[in-house]
Structure formats: structure tokens, C-alpha cells
KEVOMI-766001 format. One record per residue (C-alpha): residue number from 1; x, y, z. Coordinates in steps of 0.1 Angstrom, whole numbers, padded with zeros to 4 digits. Layout:
% KEVOMI-766001
R num     X     Y     Z
R NUM     X     Y     Z
...
This chain:
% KEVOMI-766001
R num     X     Y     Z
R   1  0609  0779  0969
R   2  0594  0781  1003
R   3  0561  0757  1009
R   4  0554  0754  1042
R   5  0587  0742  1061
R   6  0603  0728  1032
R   7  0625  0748  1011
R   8  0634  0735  0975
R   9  0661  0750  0955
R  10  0672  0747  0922
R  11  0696  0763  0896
R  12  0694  0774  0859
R  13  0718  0782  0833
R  14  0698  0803  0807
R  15  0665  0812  0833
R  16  0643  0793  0815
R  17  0650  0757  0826
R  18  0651  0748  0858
R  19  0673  0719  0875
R  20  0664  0705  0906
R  21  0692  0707  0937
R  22  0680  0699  0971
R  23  0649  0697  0991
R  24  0656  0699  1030
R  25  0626  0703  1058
R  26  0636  0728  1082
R  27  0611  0738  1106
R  28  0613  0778  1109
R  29  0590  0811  1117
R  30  0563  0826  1094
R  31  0589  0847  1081
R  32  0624  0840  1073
R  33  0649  0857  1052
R  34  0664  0849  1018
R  35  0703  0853  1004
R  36  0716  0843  0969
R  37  0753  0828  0971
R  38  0775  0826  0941
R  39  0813  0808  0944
R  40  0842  0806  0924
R  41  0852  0774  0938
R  42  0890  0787  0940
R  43  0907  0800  0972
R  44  0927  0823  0950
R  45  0900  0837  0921
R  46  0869  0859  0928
R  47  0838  0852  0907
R  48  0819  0877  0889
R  49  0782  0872  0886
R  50  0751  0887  0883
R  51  0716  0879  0892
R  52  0684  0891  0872
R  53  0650  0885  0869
R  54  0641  0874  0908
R  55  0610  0871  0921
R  56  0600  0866  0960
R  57  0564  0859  0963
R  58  0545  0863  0999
């Protein structure tokens, strides 16, 4: 989530509760873009994942 120059980002299991990760203050543009990032955390396995249900609100 994007308010002003702070961005907040959080994770969730199931969607439907939310656990907080970091807040960091980054001053930036107007616009910026977004990315989602997914990681196996193994040098030597790929991940599969999928993301539904995103929203990006102006």
C-alpha cells in the first residue's frame, strides 16, 4: 500500500488475513510502478505460484 511516500507491505496465506511486513519511507514521483516477487528460497528449486485477486487503486 502506497500513502503518500510511505509504502507498507504485507503478506497473507489464505487472502483474507493480512500480516504486517515492513513499512519503509521512500520519497519518489507521483507515479511509480509496482512488481509482485515470489522465491523459492533454494539456489537449486524453482517455485510455483500464483497470484489472484489484486487490486491497484489510483
Amino acid at each position: 500500500m502506497r500513502t503518500g511516500n510511505t509504502i507498507t507491505s504485507c503478506r497473507s496465506t489464505n487472502g483474507t488475513a493480512w500480516t504486517l511486513v515492513a513499512t519503509s519511507t521512500v520519497t519518489m514521483a507521483a507515479n511509480c510502478y509496482i512488481g509482485l516477487v515470489d522465491c523459492s528460497g533454494s539456489n537449486t528449486a524453482l517455485n510455483t505460484s500464483s497470484f489472484s485477486t489484486l487490486s491497484v487503486t489510483p
